[in-house]
N, C-alpha and C positions, 0 to 999 in steps of 0.2 A: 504494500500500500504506500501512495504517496500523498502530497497534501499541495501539492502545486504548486511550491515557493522556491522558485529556483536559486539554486546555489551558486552557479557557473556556467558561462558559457565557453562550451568545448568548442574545438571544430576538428574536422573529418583530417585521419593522420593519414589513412589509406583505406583504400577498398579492395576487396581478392575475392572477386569470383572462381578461382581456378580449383579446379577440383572439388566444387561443392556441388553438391545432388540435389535435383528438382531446381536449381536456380537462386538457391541458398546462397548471403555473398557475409564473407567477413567482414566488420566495421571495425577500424581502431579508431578512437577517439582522444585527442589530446585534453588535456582537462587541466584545472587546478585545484581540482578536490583532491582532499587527503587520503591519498590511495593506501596507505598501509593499514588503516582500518578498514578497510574493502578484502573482502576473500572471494575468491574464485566461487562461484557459484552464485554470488550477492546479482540483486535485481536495480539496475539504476534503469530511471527513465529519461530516455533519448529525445527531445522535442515530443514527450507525450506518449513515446510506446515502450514500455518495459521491456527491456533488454538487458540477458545474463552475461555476467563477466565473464569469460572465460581463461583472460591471459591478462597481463597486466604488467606494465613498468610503473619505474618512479614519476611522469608526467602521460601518462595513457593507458587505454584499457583498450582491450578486442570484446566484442560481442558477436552472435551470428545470425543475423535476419534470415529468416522463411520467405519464401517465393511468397505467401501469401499476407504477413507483412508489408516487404518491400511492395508490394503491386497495392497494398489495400492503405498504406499510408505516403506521405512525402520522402522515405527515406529510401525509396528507389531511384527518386531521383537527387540524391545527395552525390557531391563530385568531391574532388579531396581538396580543404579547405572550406567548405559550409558547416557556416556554425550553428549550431547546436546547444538548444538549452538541457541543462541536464539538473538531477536531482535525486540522489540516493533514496531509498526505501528506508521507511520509517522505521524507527527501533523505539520499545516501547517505553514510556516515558517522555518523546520527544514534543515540540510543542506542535501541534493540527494548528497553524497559521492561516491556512489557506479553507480546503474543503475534502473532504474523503476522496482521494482519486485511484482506480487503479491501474494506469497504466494501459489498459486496454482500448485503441483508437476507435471509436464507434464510423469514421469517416473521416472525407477531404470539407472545409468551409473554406470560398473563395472570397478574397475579401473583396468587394464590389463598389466601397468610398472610404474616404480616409479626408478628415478635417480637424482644422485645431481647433479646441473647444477651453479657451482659457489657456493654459502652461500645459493642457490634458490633451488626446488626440484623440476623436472620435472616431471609432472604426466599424463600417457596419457589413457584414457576413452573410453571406449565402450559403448557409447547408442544403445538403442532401434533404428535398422534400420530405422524404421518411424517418427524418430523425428531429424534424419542426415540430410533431408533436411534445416533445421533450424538453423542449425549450421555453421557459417561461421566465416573465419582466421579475426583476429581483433574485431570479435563480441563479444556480452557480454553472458554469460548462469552463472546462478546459482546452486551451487555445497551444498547439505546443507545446503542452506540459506545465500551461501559465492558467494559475485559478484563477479567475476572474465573474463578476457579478456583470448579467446580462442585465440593461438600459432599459430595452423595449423592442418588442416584438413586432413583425409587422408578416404579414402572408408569405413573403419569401425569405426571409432574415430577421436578421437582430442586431444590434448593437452593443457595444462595450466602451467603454472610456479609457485609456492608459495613460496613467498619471508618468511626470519625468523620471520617477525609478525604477517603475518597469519599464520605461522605453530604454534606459541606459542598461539595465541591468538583467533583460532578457532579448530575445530576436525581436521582439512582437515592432518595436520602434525603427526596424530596418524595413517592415513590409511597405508593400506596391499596391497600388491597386491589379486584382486578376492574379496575385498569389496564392498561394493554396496552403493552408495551415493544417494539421491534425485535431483533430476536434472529438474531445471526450467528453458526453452526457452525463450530469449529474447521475451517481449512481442510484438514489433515492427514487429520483424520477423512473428509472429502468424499470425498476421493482414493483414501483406501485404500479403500476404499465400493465408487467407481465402478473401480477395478482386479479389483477381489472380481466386480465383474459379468461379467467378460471370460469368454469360453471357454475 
């Protein structure tokens, strides 16, 4: 579990497709998190999709994306040097600053305007029609691995504000309009969803 309060931004040391099955590619990630309390096996989230350690030096870690990962988030199209917000798995005790996340990308949200709104930058989103029901004004959704409270809702989108320390201190302040972010649904929202389906 994470809580969407990013620590660092990494960026891509290398990518190695060769020898990986089904389309599997190795990511190394350079970082400035304190890797010696990291163990092989540990889950850090990658711009919002959990991803295991596998190898590690003193300034990088390897993890190894699935065919259906890489194709179902942004990280297929990561080239070496795209940075990357990243954020270790909770340990318990730690503080929930942000909002329950697990790592798990529900879809692509393209960002479709982008304005400044005071020192704040207004960003409004276009998801995946099928995952709008999810979405609601005051709610929480994860943007890249960045928790953030949704503005207001409109038939195709939504909106979010990023105040000047999350523009400095994650990606979300380098986007474009017609980018494409990773996008995690309040898990709260899932649940009651899939409870609402029951007979």
């Amino acid at each position: 579990m994470f809580t969407g309060i990013i620590t660092d931004i990494g960026s891509v040391r290398a990518i190695d497709a060769r020898d990986r099955t089904g389309g599997d590619r190795r990511l190394d990630i350079r970082t400035g998190l304190p890797l010696a309390d990291v163990t092989i096996g540990a889950s850090i989230a990658c711009a919002g999709a959990c991803l295991t350690v596998i190898e590690k030096g003193d300034d990088w870690f390897a993890a190894e994306a699935s065919a259906e990962t890489l194709d179902k988030t942004t990280l297929g199209g990561w080239q070496e040097g795209s940075p990357v917000n990243l954020e270790p798995a909770l340990r318990l005790g730690d503080e929930l600053g942000g909002h329950l996340v697990s790592g798990h990308v529900d879809g692509l949200a393209t960002l479709g305007a982008l304005s400044e709104d005071g020192d704040s930058i207004r960003l409004e989103f276009n998801p995946p029609a099928d995952l709008m029901p999810f979405i609601a004004p005051k709610g929480s959704v994860t943007l890249d691995g960045v928790s953030l409270t949704v503005n207001e809702v409109t038939a195709t989108g939504f909106g979010v504000n990023i105040i000047p320390h999350t523009q400095r201190m994650t990606t979300l302040g380098r986007l474009g309009v017609g980018d494409a972010v990773n996008l995690e649904i309040d898990l709260l929202a899932r649940y009651v969803a899939r409870l609402l389906q029951k007979d």
